[in-house]
N, C-alpha and C positions, 0 to 999 in steps of 0.2 A: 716723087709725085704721090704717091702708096700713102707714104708717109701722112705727106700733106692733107691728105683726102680722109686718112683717120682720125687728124687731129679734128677738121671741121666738125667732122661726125660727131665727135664726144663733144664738144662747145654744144653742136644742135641740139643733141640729147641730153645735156646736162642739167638741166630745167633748174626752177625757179629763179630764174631773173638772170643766172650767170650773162647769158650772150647778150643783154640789154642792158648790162655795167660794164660791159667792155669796151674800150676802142673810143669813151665818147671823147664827142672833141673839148678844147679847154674854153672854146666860147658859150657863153651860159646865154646870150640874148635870144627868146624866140617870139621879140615883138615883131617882127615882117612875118610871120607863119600866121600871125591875127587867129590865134586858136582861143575859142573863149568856151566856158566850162558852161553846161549847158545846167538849165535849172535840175535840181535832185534832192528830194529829201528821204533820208533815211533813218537808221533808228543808231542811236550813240549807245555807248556799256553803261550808260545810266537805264536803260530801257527807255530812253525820252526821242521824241522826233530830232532831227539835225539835219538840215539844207542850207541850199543856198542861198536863203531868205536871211541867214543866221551868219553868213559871213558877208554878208551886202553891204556896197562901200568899206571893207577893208579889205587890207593886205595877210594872204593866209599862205599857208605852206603847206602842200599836201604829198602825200606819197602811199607806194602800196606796200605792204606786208600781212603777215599771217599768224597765227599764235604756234602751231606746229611748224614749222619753218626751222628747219636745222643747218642752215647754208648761208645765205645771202642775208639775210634778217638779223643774224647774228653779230654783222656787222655793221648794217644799216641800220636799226635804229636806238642802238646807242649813238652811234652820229646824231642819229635827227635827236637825239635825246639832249645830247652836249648842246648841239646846236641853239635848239632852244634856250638852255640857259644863259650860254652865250648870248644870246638876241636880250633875255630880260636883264644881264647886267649891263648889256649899254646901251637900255634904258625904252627896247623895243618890244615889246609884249603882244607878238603874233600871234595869231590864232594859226594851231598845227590842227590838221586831217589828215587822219590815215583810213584808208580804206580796203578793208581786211579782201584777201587775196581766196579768201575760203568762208566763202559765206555760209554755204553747208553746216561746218563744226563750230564756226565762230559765232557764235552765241551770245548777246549784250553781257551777260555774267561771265562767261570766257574771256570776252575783250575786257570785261572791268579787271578781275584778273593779272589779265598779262599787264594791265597799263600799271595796278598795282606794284605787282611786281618789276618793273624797271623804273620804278621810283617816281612818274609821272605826279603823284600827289594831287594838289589842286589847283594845277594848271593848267592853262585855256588849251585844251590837247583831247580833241573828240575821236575817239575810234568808233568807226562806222560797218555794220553788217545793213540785216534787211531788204535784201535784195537777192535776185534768180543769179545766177551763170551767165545764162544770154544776157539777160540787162548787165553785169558786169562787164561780159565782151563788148559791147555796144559802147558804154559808158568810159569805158577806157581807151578806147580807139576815138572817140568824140570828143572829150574831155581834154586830152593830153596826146593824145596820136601812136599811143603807144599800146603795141599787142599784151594779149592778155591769152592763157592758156590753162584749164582747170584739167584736173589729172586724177587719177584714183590714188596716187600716192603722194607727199607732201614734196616729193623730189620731184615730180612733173607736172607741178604747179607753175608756172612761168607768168610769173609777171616783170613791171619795171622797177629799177631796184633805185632810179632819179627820185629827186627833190624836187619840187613844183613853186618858184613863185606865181600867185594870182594877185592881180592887183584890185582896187577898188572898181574897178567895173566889169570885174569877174575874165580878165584877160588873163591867159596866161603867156607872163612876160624873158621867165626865167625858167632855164631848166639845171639841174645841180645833178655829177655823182656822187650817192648816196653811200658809196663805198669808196669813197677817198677821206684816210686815215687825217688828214692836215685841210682842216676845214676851214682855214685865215681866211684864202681868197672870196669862198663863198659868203663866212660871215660879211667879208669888209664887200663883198657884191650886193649882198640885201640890204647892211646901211644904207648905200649910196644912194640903191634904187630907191628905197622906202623914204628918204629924204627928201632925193630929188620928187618926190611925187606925191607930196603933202601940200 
């Protein structure tokens, strides 16, 4: 029981994202939850406005990370990285949103940056800052239903480490982990849906 009670501890305290990549379950559908992304505009690593006015009537894919982020992010979004390409060779060219987990240091030249650096190029793929802490916590518990926790070190940053599908009238319909290495099922999950709802 000792045991038991240590392990939990270290999952609680192990921040950024670990205990919200764990455990999920293998159903991705969360159209009965009827969670729809509330309107937000922020600023992209172009230094340019980016809302939800800008993904209106289409299907987008969002998720959180951070540019200092030496854990969970390391894995997540070369995922969402592959993923995307995946999506533009068979022939789907989704608008991805990430919404930096550190709005503090993350900086629109920071996030250009990092998106440089993991090869992003000049694809539909906005990284988002511009916003407070509390509007972060608000905005992620509303948006997605998922906790969000800022930390003075990048280890006790805790956010969710999912994949978001939103669909055209700003529902979101799907939820994905972002840290599962074998991404088939998701891909062939996003054709179907993005398909069936054209």
């Amino acid at each position: 029981m000792k045991t038991l009670i240590s392990i939990l501890t270290l999952v609680l305290l192990s921040g950024c994202g670990w205990m919200y990549g764990m455990g999920q379950s293998s159903q991705f559908d969360l159209t009965e939850a009827n969670i729809h992304v509330p309107e937000f505009t922020f600023t992209n690593q172009n230094d340019e406005s980016f809302g939800s006015g800008d993904v209106d009537g289409e299907h987008w894919l969002a998720n959180f990370a951070f540019t200092n982020c030496t854990t969970v992010c390391l894995t997540m979004m070369p995922n969402m990285n592959q993923l995307q390409q995946d999506l533009l060779a068979e022939g789907y060219p989704l608008q991805f949103v990430t919404f930096t987990a550190d709005p503090i240091d993350d900086t629109p030249s920071q996030l250009r940056q990092y998106a440089e650096n993991i090869g992003i190029g000049s694809r539909s793929w906005d990284f988002l800052t511009g916003y407070a802490i509390d509007e972060l916590e608000t905005f992620s518990n509303e948006a997605f239903r998922v906790p969000y926790a800022y930390g003075d070190t990048p280890e006790d940053i805790i956010h969710s480490t999912s994949f978001f599908l939103v669909n055209k009238e700003g529902q979101v319909v799907r939820k994905y982990n972002g840290l599962e290495m074998n991404q088939d099922d998701i891909l062939a999950d996003i054709i179907t849906y993005v398909s069936n709802d054209e």
